[in-house]
C-alpha positions in Angstrom: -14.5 -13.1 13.0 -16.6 -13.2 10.1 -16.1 -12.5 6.5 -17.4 -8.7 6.5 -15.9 -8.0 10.0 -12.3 -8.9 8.3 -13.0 -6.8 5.7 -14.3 -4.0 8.1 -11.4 -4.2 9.7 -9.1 -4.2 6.2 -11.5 -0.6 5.6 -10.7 0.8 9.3 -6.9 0.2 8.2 -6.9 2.2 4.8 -9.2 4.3 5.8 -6.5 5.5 8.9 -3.6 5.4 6.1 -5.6 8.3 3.8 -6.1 10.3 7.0 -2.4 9.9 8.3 -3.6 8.5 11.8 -1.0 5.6 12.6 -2.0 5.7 16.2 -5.3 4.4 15.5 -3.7 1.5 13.6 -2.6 0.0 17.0 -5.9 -1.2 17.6 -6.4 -2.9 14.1 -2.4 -4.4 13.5 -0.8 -6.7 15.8 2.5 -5.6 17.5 4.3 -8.3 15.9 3.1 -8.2 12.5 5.0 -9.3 9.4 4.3 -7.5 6.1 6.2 -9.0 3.1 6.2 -6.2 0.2 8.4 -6.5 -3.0 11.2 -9.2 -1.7 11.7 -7.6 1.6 9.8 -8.3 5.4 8.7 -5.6 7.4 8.7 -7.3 10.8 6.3 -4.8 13.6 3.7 -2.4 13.7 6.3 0.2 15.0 8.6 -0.6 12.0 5.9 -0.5 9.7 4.7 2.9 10.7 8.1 3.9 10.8 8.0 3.1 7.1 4.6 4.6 6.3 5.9 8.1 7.8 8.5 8.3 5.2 6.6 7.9 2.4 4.0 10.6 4.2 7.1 12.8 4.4 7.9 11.9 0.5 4.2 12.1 -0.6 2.1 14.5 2.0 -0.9 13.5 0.2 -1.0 10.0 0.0 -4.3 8.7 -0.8 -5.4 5.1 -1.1 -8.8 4.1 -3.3 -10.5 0.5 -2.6 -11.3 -0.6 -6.1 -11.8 -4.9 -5.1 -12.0 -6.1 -1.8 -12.3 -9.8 -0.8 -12.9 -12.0 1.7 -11.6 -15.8 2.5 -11.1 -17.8 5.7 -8.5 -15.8 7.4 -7.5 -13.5 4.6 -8.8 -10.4 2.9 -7.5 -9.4 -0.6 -8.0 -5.7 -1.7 -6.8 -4.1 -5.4 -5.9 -0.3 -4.3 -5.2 2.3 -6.4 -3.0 4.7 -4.8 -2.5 8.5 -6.1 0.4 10.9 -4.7 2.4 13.6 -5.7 6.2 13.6 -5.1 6.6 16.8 -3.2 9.6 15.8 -0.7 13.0 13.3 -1.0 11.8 9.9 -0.8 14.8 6.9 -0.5 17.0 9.4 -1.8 15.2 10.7 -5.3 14.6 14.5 -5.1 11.4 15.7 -5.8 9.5 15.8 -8.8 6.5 17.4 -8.3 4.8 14.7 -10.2 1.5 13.5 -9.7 2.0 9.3 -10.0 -1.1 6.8 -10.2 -0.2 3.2 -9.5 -1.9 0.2 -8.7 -1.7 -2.7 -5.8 -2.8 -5.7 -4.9 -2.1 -6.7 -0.9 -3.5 -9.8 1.1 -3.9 -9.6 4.9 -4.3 -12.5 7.2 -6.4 -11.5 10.3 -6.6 -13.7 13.8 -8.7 -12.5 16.4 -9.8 -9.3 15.0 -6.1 -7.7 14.3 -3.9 -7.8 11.4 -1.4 -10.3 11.8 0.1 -11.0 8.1 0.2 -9.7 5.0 1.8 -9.6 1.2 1.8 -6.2 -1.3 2.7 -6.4 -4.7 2.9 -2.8 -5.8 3.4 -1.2 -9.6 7.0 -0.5 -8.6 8.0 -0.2 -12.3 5.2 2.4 -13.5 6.1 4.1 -9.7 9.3 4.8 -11.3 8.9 5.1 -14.5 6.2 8.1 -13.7 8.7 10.0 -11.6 11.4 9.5 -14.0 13.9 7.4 -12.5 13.6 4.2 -15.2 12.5 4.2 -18.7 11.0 1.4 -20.3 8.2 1.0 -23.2 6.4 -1.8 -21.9 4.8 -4.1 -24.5 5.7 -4.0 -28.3 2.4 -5.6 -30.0 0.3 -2.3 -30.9 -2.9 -4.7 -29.4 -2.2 -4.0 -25.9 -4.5 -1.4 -24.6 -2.8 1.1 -22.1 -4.4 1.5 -19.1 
């Protein structure tokens, strides 16, 4: 597969995320898939879409913005941004109501045209920090813009 088709591919997947489609993301995941995210291994497609319906559930309108994308060998990186508003339980916290902006950065390793691999690093403190659960100031030095 070429560069662009990997990243088409990377597109087709986020793209099916912001419309809640998990069926069509049979044809662009392997079965067997392994996602690594935050210390923990999502191992299947049907785990991992088991996991993506809860956090529909906890955030009905989930959306997910490309802001980089990039292609390497195997591998496409992508920097998301992803907006939601807490409108159901999620992992136990009752709603909020809040509106939360956070940022990722995922890889995904791609072999014959499916999505076989990948890692997510998500903004997991500023997640909860915006709904309220943890409270911390982040840097000191009056020289570090916010963003």
């Amino acid at each position: 597969m070429s560069l662009e088709e990997n990243k088409a591919i990377i597109r087709k997947m986020i793209e099916a995320v912001n419309l809640q489609n998990l069926a069509s993301l049979d044809e662009l995941i392997a079965s067997d898939c392994v996602y690594h995210m935050n210390a923990q291994q999502i191992r299947g497609l049907e785990v991992l879409k088991r996991v993506m319906e809860e956090e529909f559930k906890g955030f009905p309108d989930l959306h997910v913005t490309i802001e980089d994308l990039m292609a390497e060998g195997d591998k496409v990186c992508v920097r998301l941004k992803e907006t939601v508003t807490h409108t159901n339980e999620f992992r136990g916290l009752t709603p909020t109501g809040k509106k939360l902006t956070y940022t990722a950065v995922t890889i995904w390793r791609i072999v014959e045209g499916k999505v076989v691999e990948g890692w997510g690093v998500y903004g997991q403190m500023d997640f909860l920090k915006q709904l309220g659960v943890i409270e911390y100031k982040g840097f000191p030095d009056e020289n570090v813009a916010k963003s």
